[in-house]
N, C-alpha and C positions, 0 to 999 in steps of 0.2 A: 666367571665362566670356567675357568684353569685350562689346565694343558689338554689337547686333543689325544685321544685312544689312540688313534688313527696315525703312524706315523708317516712320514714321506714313501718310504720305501713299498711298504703297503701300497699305499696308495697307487703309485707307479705302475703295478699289476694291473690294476683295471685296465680289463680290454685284453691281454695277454694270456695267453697258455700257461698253464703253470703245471700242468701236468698229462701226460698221454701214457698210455698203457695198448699192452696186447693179449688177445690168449684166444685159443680155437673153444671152440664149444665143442664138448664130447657126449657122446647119449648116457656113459656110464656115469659119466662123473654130474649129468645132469638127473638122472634117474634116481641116484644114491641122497644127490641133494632135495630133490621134491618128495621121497617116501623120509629120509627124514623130518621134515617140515611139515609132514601127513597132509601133503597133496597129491593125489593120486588120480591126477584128470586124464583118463583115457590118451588124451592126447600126446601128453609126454611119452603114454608105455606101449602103445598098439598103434601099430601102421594101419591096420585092416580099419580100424575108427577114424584116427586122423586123415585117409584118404577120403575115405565117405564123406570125411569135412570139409573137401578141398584143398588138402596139402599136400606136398608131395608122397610123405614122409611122417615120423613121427616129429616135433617139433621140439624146443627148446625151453622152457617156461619162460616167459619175458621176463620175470625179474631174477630168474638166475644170469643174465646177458651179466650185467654188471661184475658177478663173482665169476668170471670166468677168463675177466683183463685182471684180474688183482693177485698178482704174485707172493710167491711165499719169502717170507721175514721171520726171521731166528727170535725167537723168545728174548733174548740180552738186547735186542736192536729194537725193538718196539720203545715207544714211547711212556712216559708215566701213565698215561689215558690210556694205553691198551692200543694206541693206534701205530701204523709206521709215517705218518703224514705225507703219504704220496698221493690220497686221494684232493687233499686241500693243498697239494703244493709245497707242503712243510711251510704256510704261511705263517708267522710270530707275528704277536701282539706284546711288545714286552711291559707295556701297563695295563693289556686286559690279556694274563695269560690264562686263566680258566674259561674253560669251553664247555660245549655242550650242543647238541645237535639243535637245528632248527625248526630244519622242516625238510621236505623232498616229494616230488612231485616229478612222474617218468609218464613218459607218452609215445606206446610203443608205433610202430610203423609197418615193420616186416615181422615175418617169422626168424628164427635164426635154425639152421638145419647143421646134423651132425659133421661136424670137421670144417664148418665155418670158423671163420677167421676174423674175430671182433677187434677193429682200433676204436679207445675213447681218448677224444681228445677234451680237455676239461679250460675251459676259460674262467676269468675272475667277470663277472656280472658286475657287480656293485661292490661296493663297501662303504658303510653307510654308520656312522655315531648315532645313537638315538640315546632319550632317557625314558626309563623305564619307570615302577612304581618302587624300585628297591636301588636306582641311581642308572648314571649312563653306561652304556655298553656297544659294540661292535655286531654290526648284524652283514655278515658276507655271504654275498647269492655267486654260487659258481654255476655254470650252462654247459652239459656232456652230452658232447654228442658220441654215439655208437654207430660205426660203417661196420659193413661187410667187406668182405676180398675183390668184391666187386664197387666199392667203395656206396655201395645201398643203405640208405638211414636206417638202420634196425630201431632204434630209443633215441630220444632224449631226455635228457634229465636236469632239473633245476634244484638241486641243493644249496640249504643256506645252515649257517652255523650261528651260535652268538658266544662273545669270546668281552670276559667279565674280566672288572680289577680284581 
């Protein structure tokens, strides 16, 4: 069978916060992000549209919510992978340390409106050994939730990773 991926310490996380983040939502810095990404849904850019839809407001894209808690990290302080690991906690596996995204899966709630104030707070879901078709591996489900200033679910979100020998 051998030794477990999965060590004590890890394991311990489940059920715990392992990471929270903050950041307002801005209409420039969301407007710059969606005509990047070339979406350009009335919504984001015209009040006179977005009212007609029932908002107050022009809105936020739902899936810019997420980039707009995640802080800026100096090029030398990133990780090998390109990440700062505040989204996973800087959780280690030090016999499965290669990684790779899993899956993710957001289920928005609210709108989020200019100069809201998004907390996500990130829990360990699971952590879980499996064996695969190419040997065993670490498969971690974290659960984010996204409030407002009014403490309003805006998202949730179910991210999982898999983290190889």
């Amino acid at each position: 069978m051998g030794e477990s991926l999965i060590d004590p310490e890890a394991a311990a996380k489940i059920g715990s916060v392992v990471a929270t983040a903050s950041g307002e939502v801005n209409r420039r810095d969301w407007q710059r992000w969606a005509a990047a990404v070339g979406d350009h849904n009335p919504l984001w850019f015209d009040p006179h549209f977005a009212r007609e839809h029932g908002y107050r407001d022009v809105i936020c894209p739902p899936l810019y919510v997420q980039y707009a808690v995640l802080g800026v990290v100096a090029l030398g302080d990133l990780r090998p992978d390109g990440s700062s690991g505040a989204v996973t906690g800087s959780m280690a596996f030090p016999r499965a340390p290669r990684r790779m995204a899993g899956g993710e899966s957001t289920t928005f709630h609210l709108p989020a409106y200019h100069r809201d104030e998004i907390e996500m707070v990130r829990r360990v879901d699971a952590i879980v050994e499996k064996e695969g078709r190419s040997g065993k591996f670490v498969l971690v489900t974290w659960r984010s939730e996204y409030r407002n200033q009014n403490r309003a679910l805006v998202a949730e979100a179910t991210t999982s990773m898999i983290a190889r020998p």
